[in-house]
N, C-alpha and C positions, 0 to 999 in steps of 0.2 A: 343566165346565171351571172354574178357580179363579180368579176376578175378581182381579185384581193391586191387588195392596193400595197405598192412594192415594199414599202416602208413597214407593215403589219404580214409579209411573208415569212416562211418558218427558218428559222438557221437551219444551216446546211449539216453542223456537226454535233451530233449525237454529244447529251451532256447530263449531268444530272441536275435534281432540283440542288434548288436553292433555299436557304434560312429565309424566314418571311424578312423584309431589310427594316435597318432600322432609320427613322425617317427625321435628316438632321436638319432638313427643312423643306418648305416648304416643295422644295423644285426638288428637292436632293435626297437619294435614297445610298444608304451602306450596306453593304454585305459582308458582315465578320466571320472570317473560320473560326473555327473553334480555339478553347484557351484562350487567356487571360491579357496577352500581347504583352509590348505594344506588337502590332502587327503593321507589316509594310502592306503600300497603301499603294494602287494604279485607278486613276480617275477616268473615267470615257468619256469623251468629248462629242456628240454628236454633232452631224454634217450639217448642211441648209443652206439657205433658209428653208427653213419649213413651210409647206401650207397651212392653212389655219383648218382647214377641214377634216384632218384624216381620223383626229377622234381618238386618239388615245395620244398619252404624253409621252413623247421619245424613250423618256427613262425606262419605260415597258414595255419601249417593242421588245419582239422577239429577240431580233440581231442582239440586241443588247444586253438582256437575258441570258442570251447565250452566248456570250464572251466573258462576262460578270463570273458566270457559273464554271467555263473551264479555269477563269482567273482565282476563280475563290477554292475551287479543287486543287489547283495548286499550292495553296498555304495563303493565300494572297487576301487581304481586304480589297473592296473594287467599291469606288462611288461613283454612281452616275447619276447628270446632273442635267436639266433641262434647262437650256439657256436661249437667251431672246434673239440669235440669229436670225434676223426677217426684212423682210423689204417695207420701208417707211417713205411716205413723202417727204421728198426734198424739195426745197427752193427753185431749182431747175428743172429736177428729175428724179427718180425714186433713190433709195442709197438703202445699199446691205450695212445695216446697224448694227458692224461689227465689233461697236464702240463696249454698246450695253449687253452683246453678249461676251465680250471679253473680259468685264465688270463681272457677269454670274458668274465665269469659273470662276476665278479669282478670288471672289469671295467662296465659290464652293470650298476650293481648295484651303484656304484659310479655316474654315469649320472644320473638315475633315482633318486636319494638321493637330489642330486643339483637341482634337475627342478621345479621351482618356485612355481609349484601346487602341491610338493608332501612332506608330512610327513618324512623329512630324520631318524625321531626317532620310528616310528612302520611300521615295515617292516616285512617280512615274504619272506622267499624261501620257492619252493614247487618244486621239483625234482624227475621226474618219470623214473621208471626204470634207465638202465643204468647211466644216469643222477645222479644218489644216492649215485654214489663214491664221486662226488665232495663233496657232504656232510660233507666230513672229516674236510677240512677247516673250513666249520661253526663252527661244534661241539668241535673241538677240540679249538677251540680259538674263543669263543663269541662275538663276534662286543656287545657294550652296544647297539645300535639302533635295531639287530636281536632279534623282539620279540617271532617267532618259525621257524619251521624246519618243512615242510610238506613232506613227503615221501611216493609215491605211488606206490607200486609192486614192491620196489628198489631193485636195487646189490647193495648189502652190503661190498663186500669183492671182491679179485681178484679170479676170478676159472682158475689162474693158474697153480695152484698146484696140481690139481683135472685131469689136463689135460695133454694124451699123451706128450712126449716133444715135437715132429713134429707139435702139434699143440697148442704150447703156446704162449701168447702174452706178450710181457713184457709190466709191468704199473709200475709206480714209486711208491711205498712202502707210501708214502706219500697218496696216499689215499686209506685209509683203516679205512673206519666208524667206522666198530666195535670197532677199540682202538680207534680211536679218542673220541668215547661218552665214553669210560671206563674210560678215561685221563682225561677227563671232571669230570664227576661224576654230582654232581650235581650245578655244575655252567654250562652245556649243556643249550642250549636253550628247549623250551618246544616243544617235537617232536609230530608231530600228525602222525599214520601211516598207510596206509590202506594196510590191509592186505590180499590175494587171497588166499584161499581153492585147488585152484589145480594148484597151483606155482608150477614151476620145482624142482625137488628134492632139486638141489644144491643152487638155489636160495632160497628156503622154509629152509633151512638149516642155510645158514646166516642170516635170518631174526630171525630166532629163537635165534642165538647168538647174534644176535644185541639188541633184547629185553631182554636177560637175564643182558647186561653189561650194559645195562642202569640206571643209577643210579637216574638220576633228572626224571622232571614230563616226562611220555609218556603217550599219546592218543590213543588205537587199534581201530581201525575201521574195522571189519572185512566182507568180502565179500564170506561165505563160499563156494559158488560152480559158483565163480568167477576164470578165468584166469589170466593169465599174458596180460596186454592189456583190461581188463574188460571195459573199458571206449569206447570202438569200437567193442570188440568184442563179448557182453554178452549183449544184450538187454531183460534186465531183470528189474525188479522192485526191485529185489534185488542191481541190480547193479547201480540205480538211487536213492536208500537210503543211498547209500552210500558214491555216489555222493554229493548228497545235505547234508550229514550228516558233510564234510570236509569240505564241502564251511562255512556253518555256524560257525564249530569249526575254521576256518580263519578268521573269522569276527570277534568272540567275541575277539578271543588274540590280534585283533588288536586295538579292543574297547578302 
């Protein structure tokens, strides 16, 4: 039997459906509550790079599905959006093209801003995993309408430097969270962060400096004997308080 590839495994917390979305382009799908709005607005941000293989497009996996769905249960619109996170040849050596996937939110964000039934002034990104570098942008230069910064199991930083040279990837300096919130200080948006207990060293590593150079409001959510991936791969009660403990801290900053 063919082991379900981790990215297409089921969310861990019980949810209900969802309105079919309405589709503001072509990478980009919305999910409206009910009435007339404008309605406040939290974007997801998926992790990566991606592999080219797995066959269905982020914005429909599961996980994703099922965050959109307790987001949108709570009064909330939710767009998720398929961006070009991926490994390209470089000159030297391969480089995470965090250039042009930080182009697609960006422009996501901007359509969703404009669409008649949404709040362009409370808004929220929520960016998992690898997804967490583009973060830098936010933090370091606050849009006045970005009411927070959600951050779930994120890379914080490049593990360039960590890594053999045969196996490094170049990424442009430009995104690098940790200064970005340090440069910020306290004009950062208010971050909410959930944090895993058995992250990978080097990733458990930047989170920890990312929390120290933090200067404005942050939120820990902690998931102690939570992985990387908890959202799929920890069916736990723990891992559904913690769940619902983010969605609710999205709703009120968006209040």
């Amino acid at each position: 039997m063919t082991e379900t590839s981790r990215f297409l495994r089921p969310f861990v917390a019980a949810h209900p459906d969802l309105p079919p979305p309405v589709q503001v382009a072509a990478n980009l799908d919305l999910y409206l509550p009910e009435g007339p709005g404008p309605h406040p607005l939290v974007l997801l941000v998926h992790g990566g790079p991606i592999p080219e293989d797995v066959g269905v497009t982020p914005r429909r996996w599961p996980v994703h599905i099922g965050y959109a769905a307790l987001l949108h249960a709570a009064g909330l619109a939710v767009g998720v959006v398929d961006h070009r996170l991926r490994v390209v040849d470089g000159p030297d050596r391969p480089i995470v093209d965090a250039v042009t996937a930080a182009a697609d939110v960006a422009a996501a964000g901007a359509a969703l801003r404009a669409h008649p039934t949404i709040d362009g002034e409370r808004v929220a990104y929520w960016a998992f995993s690898g997804g967490g570098l583009l973060s830098a942008d936010w933090l370091r230069e606050r849009p006045s309408w970005l009411r927070a910064v959600l951050l779930s199991y994120p890379l914080l930083a490049s593990p360039a430097a960590h890594l053999p040279v045969e196996d490094r990837l170049d990424l442009d300096p430009r995104f690098a969270p940790i200064d970005a919130v340090a440069e910020a200080g306290t004009a950062a948006p208010p971050i909410v962060l959930t944090r895993v207990g058995l992250e990978r060293p080097l990733l458990a590593g930047f989170v920890e400096q990312f929390v120290a150079a933090a200067t404005g409001p942050l939120e820990i959510i902690d998931v102690p004997d939570g992985q990387h991936a908890f959202d799929v791969l920890d069916d736990t009660d723990q891992s559904r308080a913690a769940l619902h403990a983010a969605v609710a801290r999205a709703a009120k900053l968006l209040a």
